[in-house]
C-alpha positions as CSV (number, residue, x, y, z in Angstrom):
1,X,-20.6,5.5,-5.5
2,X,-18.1,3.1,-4.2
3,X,-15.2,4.4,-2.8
4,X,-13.0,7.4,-2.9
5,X,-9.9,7.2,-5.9
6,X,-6.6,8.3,-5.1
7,X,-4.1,7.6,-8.2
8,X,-1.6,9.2,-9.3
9,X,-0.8,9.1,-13.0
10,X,0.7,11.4,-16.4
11,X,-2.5,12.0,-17.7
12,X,-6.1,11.8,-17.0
13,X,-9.3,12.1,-19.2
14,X,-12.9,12.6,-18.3
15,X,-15.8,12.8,-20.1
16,X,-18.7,14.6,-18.5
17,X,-22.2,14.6,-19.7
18,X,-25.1,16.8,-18.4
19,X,-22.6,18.2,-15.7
20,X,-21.9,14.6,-14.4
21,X,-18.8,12.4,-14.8
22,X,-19.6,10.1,-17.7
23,X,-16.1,8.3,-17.7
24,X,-12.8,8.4,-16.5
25,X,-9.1,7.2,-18.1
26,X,-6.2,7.2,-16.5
27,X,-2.9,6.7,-18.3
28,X,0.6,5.5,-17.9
29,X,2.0,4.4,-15.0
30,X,-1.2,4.4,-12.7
31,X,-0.7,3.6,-9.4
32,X,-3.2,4.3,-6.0
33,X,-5.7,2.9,-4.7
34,X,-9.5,2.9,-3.8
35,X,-10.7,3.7,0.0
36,X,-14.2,2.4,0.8
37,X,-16.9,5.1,1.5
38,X,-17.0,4.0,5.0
39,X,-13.2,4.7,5.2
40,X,-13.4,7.9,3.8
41,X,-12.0,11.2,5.9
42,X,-13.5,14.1,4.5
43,X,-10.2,15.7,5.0
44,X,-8.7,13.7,2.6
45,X,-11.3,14.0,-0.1
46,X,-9.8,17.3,-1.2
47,X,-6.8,17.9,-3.1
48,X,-4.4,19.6,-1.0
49,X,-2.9,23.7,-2.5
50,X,-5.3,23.3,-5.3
51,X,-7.1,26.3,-6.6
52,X,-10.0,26.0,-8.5
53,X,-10.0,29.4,-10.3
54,X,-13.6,29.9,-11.2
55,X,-13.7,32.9,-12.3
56,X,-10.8,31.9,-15.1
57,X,-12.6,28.5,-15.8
58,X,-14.1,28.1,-19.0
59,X,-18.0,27.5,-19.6
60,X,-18.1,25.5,-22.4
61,X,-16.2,24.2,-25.2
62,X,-16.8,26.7,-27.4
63,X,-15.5,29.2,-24.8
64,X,-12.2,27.2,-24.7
65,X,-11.5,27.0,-28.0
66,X,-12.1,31.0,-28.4
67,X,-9.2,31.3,-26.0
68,X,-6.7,29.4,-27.2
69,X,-7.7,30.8,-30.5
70,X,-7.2,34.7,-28.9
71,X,-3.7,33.7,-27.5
72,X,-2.3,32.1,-30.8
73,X,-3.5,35.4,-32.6
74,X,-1.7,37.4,-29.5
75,X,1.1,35.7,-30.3
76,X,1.2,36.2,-33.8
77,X,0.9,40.1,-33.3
78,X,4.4,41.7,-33.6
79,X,4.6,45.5,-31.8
């Protein structure tokens, strides 16, 4: 580890592996900045109003593509 990331940006990717961060992209218009660990605040290593939502989260891949599935077929269904 080498620092806390603070960017702001359109659009970011990750790629996680095992449960891990594998990779990150961020795209268009990045612009932030890295604080060295020994700078950090653990105040600031949060992000601030965000709710994580467990219980809504999905557990896989599979489980997310189910779901948008579900709601396109909701949709589809006329009363």
């Amino acid at each position: 580890m080498v620092g806390l990331n603070k960017t702001t940006c359109s659009e970011i990717n990750m790629w996680l592996k095992n449960g891990d961060l594998e990779r990150v992209s961020l795209k268009t218009k990045t612009e932030g900045a890295i604080d060295p660990i020994k700078q950090i605040d653990a105040e600031n290593t949060k992000l601030k109003g965000f709710d994580w939502q467990y219980e809504k989260r999905p557990k896989s891949r599979f489980e997310l593509h189910t779901k948008t599935l579900n709601l396109k077929k909701k949709s589809l269904i006329k009363d």
